[in-house]
C-alpha positions, -999 to 999 in steps of 0.1 A, spaced: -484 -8 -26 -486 -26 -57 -493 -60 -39 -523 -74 -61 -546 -79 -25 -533 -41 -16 -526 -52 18 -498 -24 34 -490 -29 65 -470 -2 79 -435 -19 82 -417 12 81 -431 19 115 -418 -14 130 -388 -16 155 -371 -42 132 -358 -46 100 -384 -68 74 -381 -82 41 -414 -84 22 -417 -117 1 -444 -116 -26 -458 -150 -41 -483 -159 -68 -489 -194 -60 -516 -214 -86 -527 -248 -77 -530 -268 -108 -550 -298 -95 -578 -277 -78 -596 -293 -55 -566 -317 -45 -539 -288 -47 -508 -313 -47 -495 -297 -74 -487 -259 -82 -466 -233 -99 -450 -203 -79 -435 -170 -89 -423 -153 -57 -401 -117 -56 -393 -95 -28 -405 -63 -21 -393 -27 1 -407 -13 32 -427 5 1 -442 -24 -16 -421 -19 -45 -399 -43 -61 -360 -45 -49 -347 -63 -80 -360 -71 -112 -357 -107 -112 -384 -132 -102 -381 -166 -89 -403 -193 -107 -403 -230 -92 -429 -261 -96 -439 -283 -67 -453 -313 -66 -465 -334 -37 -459 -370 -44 -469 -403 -22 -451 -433 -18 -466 -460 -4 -440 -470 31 -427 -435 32 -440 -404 46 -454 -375 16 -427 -355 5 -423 -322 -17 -404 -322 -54 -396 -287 -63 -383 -277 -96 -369 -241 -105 -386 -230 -139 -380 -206 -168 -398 -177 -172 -413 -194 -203 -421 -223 -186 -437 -209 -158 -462 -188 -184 -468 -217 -202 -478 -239 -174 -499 -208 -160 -518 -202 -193 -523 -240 -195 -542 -241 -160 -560 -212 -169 -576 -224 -201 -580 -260 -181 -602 -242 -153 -590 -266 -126 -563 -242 -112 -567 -222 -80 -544 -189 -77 -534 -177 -40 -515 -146 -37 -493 -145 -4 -473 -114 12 -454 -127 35 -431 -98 59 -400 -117 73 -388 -104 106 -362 -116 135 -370 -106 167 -361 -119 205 -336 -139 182 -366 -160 165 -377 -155 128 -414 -147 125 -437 -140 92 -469 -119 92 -485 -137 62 -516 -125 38 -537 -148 15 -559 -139 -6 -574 -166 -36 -590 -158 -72 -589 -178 -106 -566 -174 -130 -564 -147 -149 -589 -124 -128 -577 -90 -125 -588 -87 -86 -587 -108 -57 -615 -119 -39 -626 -100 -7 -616 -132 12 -581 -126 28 -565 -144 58 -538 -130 80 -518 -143 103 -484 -145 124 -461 -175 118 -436 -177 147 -421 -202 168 -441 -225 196 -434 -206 225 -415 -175 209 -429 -144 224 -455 -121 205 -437 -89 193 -463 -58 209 -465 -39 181 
């Protein structure tokens, strides 16, 4: 696969049909992470990209005082993605985590087997780190395989 952690699961194998959703998420406020930039595309069975286009989007986690935290999110250019990406990178406060999510529905709940893996910007690797896990309903049953 050409995910950037090269986790594969073997999808193809499963009893249900999956979507694979990659994202390239960079914090630019590192430690506080409140605000980031996000390109996310979706992927085959294969790990290969279904269409060419990517989506780019900027969210940012604001505080009011009296009201819960909420989440602004902005869709972005291409251009304006790069340019906020090569910013954080020559700023070295930025934090890049790169997420596979596989999107399932199954016993008529929607589930996500999720990977994370972090490095800095403009590393070519990820770090050995990586976190998996299974993102389901409370009480939705665990799928066997």
């Amino acid at each position: 696969s050409d995910c950037p952690c090269g986790w594969a699961p073997p999808i193809r194998e499963w009893p249900v049909a999956c979507r694979v959703v990659e994202t390239l998420v960079t914090y630019l406020d590192d430690p506080d992470n409140t605000e980031s930039i996000r390109a996310r595309r979706l992927k085959d069975e294969h790990g290969k990209d279904t269409a060419h286009e990517i989506f780019f989007e900027h969210r940012q986690e604001r505080k009011v005082e009296g009201i819960p935290s909420y989440c602004s999110k902005r869709v972005l250019s291409e251009a304006a993605y790069f340019l906020l990406q090569r910013r954080a990178a020559s700023a070295k406060t930025a934090l890049e985590v790169a997420k596979t999510a596989i999107c399932f529905q199954f016993a008529g709940n929607y589930y996500e087997v999720c990977s994370l893996s972090r490095s800095e910007p403009g590393d070519t690797g990820c770090q050995e780190s990586k976190v998996l896990w299974l993102d389901m309903p409370a009480g939705a049953p665990v799928p066997e395989w």
